[in-house]
C-alpha positions as CSV (number, residue, x, y, z in Angstrom):
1,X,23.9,29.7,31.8
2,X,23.2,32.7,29.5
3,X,25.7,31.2,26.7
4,X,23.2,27.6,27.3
5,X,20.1,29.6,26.8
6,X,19.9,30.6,23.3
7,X,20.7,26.9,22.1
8,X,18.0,25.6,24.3
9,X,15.8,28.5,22.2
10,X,17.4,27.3,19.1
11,X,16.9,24.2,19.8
12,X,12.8,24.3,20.5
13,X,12.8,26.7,17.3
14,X,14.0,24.0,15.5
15,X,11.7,21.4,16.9
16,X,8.6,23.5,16.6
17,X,9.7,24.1,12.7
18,X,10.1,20.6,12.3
19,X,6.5,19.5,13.7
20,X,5.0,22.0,11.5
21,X,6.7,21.1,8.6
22,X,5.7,17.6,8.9
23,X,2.0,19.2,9.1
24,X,2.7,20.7,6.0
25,X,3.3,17.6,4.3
26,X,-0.1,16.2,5.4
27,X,-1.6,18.9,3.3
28,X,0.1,17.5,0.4
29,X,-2.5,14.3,0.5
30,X,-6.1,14.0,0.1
31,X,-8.5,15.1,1.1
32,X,-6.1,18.9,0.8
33,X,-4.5,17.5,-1.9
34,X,-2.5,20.8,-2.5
35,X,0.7,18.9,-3.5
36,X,3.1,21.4,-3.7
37,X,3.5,21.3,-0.1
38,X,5.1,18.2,-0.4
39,X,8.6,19.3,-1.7
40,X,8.3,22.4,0.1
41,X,7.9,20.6,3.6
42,X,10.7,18.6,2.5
43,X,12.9,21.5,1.8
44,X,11.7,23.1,5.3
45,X,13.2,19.6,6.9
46,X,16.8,19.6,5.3
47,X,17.4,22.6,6.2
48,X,16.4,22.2,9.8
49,X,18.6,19.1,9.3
50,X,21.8,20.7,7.7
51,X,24.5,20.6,9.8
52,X,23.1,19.1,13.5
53,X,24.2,16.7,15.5
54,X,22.8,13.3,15.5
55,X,20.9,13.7,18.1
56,X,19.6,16.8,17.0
57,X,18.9,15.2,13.7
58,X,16.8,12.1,15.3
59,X,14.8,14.5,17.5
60,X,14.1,16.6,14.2
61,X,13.5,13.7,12.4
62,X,10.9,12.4,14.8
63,X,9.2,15.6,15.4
64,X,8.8,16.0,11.6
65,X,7.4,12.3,11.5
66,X,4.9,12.9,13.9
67,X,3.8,16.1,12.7
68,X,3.2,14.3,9.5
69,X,1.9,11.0,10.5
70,X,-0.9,11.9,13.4
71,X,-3.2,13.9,11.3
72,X,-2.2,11.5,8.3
73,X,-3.2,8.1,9.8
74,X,-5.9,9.6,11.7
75,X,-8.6,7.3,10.2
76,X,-6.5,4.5,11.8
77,X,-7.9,5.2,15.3
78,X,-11.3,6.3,14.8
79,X,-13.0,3.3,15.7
80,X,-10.5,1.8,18.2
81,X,-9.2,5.0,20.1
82,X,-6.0,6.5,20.0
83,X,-3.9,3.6,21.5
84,X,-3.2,2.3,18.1
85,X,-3.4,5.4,16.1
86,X,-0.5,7.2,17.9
87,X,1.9,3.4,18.3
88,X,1.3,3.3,14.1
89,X,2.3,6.9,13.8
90,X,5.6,6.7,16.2
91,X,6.5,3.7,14.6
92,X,6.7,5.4,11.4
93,X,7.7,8.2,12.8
94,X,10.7,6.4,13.9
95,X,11.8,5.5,10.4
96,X,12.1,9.4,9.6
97,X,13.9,10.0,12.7
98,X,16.8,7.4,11.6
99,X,16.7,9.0,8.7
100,X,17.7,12.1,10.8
101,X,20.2,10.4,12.3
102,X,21.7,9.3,8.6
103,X,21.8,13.0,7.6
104,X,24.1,14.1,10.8
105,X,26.2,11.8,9.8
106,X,26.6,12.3,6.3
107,X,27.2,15.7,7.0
108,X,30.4,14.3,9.6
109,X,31.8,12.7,6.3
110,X,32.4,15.9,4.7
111,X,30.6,16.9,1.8
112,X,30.0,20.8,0.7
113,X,26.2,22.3,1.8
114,X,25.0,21.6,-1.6
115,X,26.2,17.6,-1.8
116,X,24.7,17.1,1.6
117,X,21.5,18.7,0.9
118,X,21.3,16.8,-2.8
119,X,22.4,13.4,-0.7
120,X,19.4,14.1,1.7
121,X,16.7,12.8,-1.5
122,X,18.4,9.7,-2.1
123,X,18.4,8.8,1.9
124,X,14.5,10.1,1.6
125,X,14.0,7.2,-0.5
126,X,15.9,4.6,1.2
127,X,14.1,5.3,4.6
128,X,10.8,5.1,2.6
129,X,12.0,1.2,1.6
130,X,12.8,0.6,5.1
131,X,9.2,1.5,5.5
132,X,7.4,-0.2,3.2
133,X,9.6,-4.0,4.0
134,X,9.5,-3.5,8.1
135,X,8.3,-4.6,10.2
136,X,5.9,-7.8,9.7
137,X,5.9,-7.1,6.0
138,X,6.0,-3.1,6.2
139,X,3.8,-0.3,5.8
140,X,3.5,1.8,2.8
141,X,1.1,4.1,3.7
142,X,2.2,7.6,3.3
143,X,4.9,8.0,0.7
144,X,5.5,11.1,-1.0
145,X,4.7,9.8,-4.2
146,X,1.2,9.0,-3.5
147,X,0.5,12.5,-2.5
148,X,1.5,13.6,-6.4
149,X,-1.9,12.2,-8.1
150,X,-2.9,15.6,-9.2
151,X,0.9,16.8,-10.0
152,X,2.9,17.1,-13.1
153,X,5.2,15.3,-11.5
154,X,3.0,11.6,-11.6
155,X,4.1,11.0,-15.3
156,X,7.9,10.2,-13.5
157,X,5.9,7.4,-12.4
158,X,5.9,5.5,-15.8
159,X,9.2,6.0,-15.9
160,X,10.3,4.5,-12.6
161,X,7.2,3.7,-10.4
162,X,6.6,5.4,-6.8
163,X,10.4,5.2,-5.7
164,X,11.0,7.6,-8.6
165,X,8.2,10.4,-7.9
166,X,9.5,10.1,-4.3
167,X,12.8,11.0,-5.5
168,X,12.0,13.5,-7.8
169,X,9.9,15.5,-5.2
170,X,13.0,15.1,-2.6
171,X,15.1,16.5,-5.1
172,X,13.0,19.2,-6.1
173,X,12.8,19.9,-1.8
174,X,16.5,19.6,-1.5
175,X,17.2,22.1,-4.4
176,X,14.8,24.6,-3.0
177,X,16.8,24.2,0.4
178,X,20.0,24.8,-1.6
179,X,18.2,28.1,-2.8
180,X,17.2,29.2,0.9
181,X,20.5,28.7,2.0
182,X,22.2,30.9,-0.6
183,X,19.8,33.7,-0.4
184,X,20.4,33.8,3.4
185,X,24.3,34.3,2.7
186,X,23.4,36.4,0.4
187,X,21.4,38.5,2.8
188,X,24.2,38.1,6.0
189,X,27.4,38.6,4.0
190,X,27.7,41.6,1.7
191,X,30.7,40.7,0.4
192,X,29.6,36.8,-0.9
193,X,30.9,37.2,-4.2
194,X,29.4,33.7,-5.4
195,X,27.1,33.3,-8.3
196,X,24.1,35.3,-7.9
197,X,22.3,33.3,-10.4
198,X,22.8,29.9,-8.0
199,X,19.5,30.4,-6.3
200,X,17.2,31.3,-9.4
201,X,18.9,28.3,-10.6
202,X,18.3,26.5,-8.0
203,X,14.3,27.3,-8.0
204,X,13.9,26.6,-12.2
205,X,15.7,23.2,-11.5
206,X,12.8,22.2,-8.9
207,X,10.3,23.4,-11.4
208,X,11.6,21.7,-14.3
209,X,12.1,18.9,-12.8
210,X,8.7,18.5,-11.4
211,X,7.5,19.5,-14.9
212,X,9.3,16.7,-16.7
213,X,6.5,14.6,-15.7
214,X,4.2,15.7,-17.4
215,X,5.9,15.6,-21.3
216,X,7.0,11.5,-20.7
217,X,4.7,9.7,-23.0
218,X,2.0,8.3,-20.3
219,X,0.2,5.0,-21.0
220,X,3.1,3.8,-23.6
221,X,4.7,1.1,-23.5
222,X,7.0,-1.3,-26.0
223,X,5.6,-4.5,-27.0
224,X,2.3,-6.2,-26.5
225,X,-0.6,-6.4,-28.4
226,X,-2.6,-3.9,-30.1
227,X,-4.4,-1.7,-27.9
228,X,-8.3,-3.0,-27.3
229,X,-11.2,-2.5,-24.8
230,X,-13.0,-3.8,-22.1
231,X,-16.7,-2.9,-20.8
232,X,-16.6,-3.1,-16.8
233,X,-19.5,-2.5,-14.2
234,X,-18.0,-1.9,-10.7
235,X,-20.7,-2.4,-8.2
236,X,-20.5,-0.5,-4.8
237,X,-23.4,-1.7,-2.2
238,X,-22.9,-0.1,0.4
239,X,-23.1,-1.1,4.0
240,X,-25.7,-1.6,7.1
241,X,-23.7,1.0,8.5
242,X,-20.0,2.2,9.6
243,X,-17.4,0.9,11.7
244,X,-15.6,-1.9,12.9
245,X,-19.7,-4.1,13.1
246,X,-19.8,-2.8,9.0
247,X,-20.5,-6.7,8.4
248,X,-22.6,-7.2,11.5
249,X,-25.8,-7.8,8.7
250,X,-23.3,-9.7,6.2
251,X,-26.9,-10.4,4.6
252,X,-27.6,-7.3,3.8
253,X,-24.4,-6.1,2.8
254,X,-24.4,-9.5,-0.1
255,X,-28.1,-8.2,-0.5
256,X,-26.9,-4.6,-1.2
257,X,-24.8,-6.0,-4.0
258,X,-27.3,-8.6,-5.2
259,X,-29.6,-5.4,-5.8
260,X,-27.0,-3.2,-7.1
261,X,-26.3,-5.7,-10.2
262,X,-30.4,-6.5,-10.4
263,X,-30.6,-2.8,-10.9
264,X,-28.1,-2.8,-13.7
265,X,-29.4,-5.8,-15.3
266,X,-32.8,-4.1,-15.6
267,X,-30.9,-0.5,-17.2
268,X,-29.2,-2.8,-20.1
269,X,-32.2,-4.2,-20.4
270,X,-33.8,-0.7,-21.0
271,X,-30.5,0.2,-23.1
272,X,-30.1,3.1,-20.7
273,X,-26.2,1.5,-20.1
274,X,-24.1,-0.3,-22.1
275,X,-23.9,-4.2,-21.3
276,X,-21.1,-4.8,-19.4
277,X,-18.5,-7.8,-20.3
278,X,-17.5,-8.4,-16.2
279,X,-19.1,-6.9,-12.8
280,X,-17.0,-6.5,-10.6
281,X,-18.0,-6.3,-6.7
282,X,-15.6,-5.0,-3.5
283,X,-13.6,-6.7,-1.1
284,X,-16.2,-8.2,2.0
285,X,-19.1,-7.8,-0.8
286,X,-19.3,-11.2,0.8
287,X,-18.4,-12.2,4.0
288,X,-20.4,-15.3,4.0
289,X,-19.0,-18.0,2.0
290,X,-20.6,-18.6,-0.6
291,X,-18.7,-21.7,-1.7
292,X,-20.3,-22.9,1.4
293,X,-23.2,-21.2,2.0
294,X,-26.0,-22.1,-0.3
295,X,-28.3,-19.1,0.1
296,X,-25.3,-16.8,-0.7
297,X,-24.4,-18.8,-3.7
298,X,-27.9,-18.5,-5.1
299,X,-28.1,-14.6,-4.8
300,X,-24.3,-14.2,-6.4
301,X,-25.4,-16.7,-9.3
302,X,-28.6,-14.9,-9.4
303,X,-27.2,-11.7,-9.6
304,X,-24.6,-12.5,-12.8
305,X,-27.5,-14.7,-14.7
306,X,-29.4,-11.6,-14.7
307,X,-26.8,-9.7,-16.6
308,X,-25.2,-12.7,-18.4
309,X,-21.5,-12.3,-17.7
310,X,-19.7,-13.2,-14.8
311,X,-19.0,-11.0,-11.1
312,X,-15.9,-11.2,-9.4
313,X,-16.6,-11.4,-6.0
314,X,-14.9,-9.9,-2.8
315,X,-15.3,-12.7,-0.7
316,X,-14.3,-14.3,3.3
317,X,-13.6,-17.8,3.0
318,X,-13.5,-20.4,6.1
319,X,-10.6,-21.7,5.0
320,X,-7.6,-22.8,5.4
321,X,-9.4,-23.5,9.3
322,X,-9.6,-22.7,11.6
323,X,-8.2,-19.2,9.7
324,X,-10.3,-17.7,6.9
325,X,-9.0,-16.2,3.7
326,X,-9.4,-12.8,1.8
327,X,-10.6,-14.1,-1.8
328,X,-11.5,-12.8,-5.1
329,X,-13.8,-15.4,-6.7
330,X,-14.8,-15.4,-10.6
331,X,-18.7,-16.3,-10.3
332,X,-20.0,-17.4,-13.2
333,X,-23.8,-17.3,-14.6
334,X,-23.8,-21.2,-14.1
335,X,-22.4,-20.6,-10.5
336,X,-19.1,-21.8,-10.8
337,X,-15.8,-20.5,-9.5
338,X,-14.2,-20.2,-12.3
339,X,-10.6,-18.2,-10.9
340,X,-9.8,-17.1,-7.8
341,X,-7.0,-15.2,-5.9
342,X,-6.4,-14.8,-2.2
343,X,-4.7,-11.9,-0.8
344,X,-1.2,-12.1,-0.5
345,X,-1.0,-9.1,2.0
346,X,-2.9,-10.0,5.5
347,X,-2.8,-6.3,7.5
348,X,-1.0,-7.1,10.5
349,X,-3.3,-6.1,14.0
350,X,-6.5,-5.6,11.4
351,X,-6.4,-9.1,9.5
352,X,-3.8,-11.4,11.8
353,X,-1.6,-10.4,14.8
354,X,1.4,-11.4,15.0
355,X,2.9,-12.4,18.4
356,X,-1.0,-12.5,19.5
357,X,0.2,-13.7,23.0
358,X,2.6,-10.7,23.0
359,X,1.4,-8.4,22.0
360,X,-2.0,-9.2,24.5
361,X,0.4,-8.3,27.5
362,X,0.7,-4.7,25.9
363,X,-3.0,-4.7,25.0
364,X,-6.5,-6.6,25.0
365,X,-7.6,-4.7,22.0
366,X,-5.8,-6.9,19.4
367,X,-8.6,-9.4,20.4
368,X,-10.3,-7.8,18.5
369,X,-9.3,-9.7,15.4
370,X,-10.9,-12.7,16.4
371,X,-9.8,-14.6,13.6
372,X,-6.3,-14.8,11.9
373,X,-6.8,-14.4,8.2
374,X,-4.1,-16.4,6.1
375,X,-1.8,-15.3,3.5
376,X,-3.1,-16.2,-0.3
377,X,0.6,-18.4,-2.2
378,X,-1.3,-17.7,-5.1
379,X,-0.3,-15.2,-8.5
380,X,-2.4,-11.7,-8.2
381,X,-4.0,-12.5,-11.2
382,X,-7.5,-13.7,-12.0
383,X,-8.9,-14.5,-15.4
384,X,-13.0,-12.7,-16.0
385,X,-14.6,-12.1,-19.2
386,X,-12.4,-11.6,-21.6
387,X,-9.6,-9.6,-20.0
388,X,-7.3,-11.1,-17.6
389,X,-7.1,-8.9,-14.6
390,X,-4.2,-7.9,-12.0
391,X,-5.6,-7.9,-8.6
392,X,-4.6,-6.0,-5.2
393,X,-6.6,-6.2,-2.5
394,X,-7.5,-3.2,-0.5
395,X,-3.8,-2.6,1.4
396,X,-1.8,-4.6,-0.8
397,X,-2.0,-1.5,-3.7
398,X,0.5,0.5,-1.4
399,X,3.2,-2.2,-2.4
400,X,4.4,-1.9,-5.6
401,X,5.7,-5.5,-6.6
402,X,2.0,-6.5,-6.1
403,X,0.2,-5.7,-9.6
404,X,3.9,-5.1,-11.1
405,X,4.1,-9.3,-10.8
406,X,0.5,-8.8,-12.4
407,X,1.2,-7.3,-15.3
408,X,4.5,-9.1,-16.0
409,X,1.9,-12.3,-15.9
410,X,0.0,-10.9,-18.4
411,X,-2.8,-8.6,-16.9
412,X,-4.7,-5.7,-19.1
413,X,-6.6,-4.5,-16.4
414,X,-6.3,-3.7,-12.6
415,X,-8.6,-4.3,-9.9
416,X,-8.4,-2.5,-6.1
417,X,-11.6,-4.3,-4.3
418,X,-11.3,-2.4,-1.5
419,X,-13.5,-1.7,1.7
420,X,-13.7,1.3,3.4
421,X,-16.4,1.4,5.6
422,X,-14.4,0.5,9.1
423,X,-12.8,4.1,8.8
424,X,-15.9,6.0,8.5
425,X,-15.8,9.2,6.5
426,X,-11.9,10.2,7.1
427,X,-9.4,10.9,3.8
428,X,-8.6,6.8,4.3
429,X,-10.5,6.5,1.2
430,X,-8.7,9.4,-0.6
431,X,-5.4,8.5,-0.2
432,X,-6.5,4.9,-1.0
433,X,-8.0,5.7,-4.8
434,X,-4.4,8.2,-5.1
435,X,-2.5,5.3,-4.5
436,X,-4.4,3.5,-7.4
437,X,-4.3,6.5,-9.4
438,X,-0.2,6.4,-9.1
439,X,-0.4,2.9,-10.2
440,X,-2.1,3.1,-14.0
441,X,0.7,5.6,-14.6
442,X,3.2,3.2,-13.0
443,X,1.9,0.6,-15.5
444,X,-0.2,1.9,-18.4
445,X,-3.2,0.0,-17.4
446,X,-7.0,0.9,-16.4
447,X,-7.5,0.2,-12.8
448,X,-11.2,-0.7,-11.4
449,X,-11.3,0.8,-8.2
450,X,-14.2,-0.6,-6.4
451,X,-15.0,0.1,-2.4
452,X,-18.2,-1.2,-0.5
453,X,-18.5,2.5,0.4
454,X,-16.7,4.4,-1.5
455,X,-14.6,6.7,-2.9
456,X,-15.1,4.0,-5.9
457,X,-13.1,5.1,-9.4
458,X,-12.9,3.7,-13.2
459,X,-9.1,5.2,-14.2
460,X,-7.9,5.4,-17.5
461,X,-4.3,4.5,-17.9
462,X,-3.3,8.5,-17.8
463,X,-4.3,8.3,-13.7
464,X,-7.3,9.9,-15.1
465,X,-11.1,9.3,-13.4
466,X,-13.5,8.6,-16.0
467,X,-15.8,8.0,-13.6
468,X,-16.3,7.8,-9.9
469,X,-18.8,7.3,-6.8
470,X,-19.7,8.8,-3.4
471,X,-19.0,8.0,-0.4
472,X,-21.5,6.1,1.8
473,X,-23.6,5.6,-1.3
474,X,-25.1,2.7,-3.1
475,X,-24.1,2.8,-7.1
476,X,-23.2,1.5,-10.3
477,X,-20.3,2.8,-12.2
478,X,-19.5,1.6,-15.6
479,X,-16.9,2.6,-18.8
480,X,-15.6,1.2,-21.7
481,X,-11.7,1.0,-20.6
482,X,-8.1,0.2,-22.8
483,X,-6.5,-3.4,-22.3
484,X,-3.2,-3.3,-22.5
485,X,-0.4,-5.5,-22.4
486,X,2.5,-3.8,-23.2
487,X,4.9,-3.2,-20.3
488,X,6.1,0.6,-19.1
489,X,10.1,1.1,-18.1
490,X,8.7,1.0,-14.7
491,X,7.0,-2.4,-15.0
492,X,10.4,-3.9,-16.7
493,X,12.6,-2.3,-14.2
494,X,11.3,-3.4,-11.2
495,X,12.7,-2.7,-7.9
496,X,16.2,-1.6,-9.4
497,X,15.4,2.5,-9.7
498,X,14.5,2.0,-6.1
499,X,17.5,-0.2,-5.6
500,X,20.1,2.5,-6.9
501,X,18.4,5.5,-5.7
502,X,18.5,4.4,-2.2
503,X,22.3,2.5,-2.4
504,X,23.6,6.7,-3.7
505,X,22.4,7.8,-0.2
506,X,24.9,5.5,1.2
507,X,27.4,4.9,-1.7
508,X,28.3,8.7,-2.6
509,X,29.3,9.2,1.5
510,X,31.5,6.7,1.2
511,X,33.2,7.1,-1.6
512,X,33.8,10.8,0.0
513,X,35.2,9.4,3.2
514,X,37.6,6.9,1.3
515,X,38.6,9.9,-0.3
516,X,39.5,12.1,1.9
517,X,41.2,9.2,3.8
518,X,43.4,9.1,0.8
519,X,44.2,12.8,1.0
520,X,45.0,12.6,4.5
521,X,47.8,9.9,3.9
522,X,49.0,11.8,0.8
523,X,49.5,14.8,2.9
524,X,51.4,13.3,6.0
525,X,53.7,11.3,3.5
């Protein structure tokens, strides 16, 4: 009993550190944003991983996912209750405690401390994959790298897109735990004889490696043509009011927008801005159709005769019936549709449910997506003004083979129409614009990030704001952005740094087992 009672203290000690070091990666993310925290929660995980059983290592993996992912999808529930909150955040929570599970396991094959600990980044990436593909199309939300928009450590981004920041700040967490561990043996064993300098080498690796980011040569690329420029005018109208009934007064919300581009119309007019080559309007700026709906047609025409170039649209369209569709639509001054694209990315439980039947037994509220949106076949791509743009709507900017196809297809500029108004004034809109942020420096391009509500952004292809709104307010934001078309390693790499980051995780165990397999059947010969 008394030998059982310490390990049952251990044990919750463990548990508790785990919880709160999942916090602690929270605080990485807007609206904290201090993202240091992110490999140093990471490094307070591997060590509570080192050397448990798998059991241990699922509950610590769990806890730590938890601890993360309840404050982090927070604004998931705020208009729906918990129920769904908490299910999103165990379900991802689930993916880190597999990863947990991994970790044990690796550390059954055999490698020293500091190989296991090292291993632990690579198996931080390939759980994030599993993540972002599962289930019914995966979910994103929440990877390390987007928490590094304000970090030295973005620039890695150019050089091998989100999977590659992830890794870097994994590493940079695992080589700080390799430095705890050695200055606790340090401290418990006078007579350790190993190389003092091992942790302070430890800690400069982590910084340098974070710090690399910053000297790779952002916004670069190899060929395409020279670099020009594009004047946009993002729009953002603002809503009748917040919540799930945002679009209860779809009129006014259209109207909001109408006004918004009146407004700017009547400034270049006045030469008080600079007249813009495209507006460019949020997603659900229209949720009446206006390919069907007369009145809505005349106020969007209206709105881009008045300042002589065309609007791209966030629009609902009732098609293909009885489902509706999640459009971008090109309106031009003669009130055509000119280009179009339909989102690729339906949110599962917010846009369709899956299993509706199903998933009703469990609970009524998925009724309340009345109607199924459909999936878009199209390429994200959409041709305004004179710049061909590379378009992910809303969600789909937390997958990175969305405006990667884009700019392979030719895009100079990148457009999020996003809306935020059913999440009220949480960090959902935060962690949305860092997401878009990580993206310019993932492909050298300018992105357009434009939200009904806000927190709207212009971003130079550095992940720099060059200009940005409030949130809950109606205004116009406008800048003279680069076009390019020139393609960054990570656009002409594509999923492979992700590919061979995560296969290590599991490739470098193995290849330990088979050899020490060997050297068992040298040594009984």
């Amino acid at each position: 009993m008394r030998a059982g009672r310490p390990r049952r203290v251990r044990l919750l000690v463990r548990a508790v550190a785990a919880a709160a070091a999942g916090v602690g990666l929270d605080l990485a993310f807007p609206g904290v944003g201090w993202w240091p925290a992110a490999p140093l929660a990471l490094a307070g995980l591997f060590v509570l991983l080192r050397g448990v059983r798998p059991a241990v290592g699922a509950l610590v993996g769990g806890l730590f996912g938890l601890g993360f992912f309840v404050p982090h999808l927070g604004w998931s529930g705020i208009y729906v209750g918990p129920g769904p909150w908490l299910a999103l955040a165990a379900l991802q929570a689930a993916y880190i405690a597999g990863f947990g599970v991994a970790v044990a396991l690796l550390g059954r094959v055999g490698p020293q401390r500091t190989g296991q600990l090292m291993l632990m980044a690579p198996l931080w990436v390939a759980q994030e994959a599993a993540r972002a593909r599962t289930p019914f199309g995966g979910f994103p939300w929440g990877r390390v790298a987007f928490s590094q928009a304000d970090s030295p450590a973005l620039g890695w981004a150019w050089a091998g897109g989100a999977p590659v920041v992830s890794f870097v700040v994994a590493s940079t967490g695992a080589l700080l735990a390799v430095a705890a561990f050695e200055m606790r043996d340090r401290r418990g064993r006078a007579h350790v004889t190993k190389n003092p300098a091992t942790p302070l080498a430890a800690v400069v690796g982590s910084a340098l490696l974070m710090a690399g980011g910053a000297l790779l040569p952002l916004g670069a690329g190899g060929d395409g043509e020279p670099s020009r420029s594009v004047s946009v005018a993002a729009v953002q109208g603002n809503v009748a009011r917040p919540g799930l009934d945002f679009n209860a007064e779809r009129r006014q919300v259209l109207a909001n927008h109408h006004a918004g581009t009146l407004a700017l119309a009547a400034d270049v007019r006045a030469g008080r801005v600079p007249a813009p080559d495209v507006v460019l309007w949020p997603e659900n700026s229209s949720d009446i159709d206006p390919t069907r709906d007369r009145l809505a047609a005349r106020d969007i025409t209206a709105a881009a005769e008045a300042v002589g170039v065309p609007v791209v649209v966030g629009a609902v369209l009732a098609e293909p019936a009885p489902r509706v569709s999640n459009a971008t639509l090109v309106w031009s001054p003669l009130g055509e549709v000119t280009d179009s694209y339909v989102k690729r990315r339906p949110v599962p439980f917010a846009e369709y449910v899956p299993y509706r039947s199903f998933f009703r037994t469990v609970t009524t509220q998925v009724d309340l997506v009345r109607t199924d949106f459909a999936a878009g076949k199209g390429a994200p791509v959409i041709n305004a003004g004179p710049v061909r743009f590379g378009v992910a709507i809303c969600f789909e900017v937390a997958f990175d083979d969305q405006l990667r196809d884009a700019v392979r297809q030719g895009a100079g500029v990148l457009l999020v129409p996003t809306n935020n108004a059913t999440f009220g004034r949480t960090d959902e809109s935060l962690q949305q614009l860092a997401m878009s942020r990580l993206r310019a420096v993932e492909l050298g391009r300018s992105v357009v990030h434009i939200s009904t509500v806000g927190v709207s952004a212009l971003i130079r292809p550095d992940g720099s704001v060059t200009s940005s709104g409030g949130h809950f307010t109606a205004e116009v934001l406008s800048a003279t952005l680069p076009v390019s078309t020139a393609l960054t390693p990570a656009a002409r790499l594509g999923a492979w740094p992700e590919t061979l980051i995560g296969a290590a995780g599991f490739a470098v165990p193995g290849l330990v087992m088979a050899r020490n397999r060997t050297a068992r059947r040298r040594r009984r010969r």
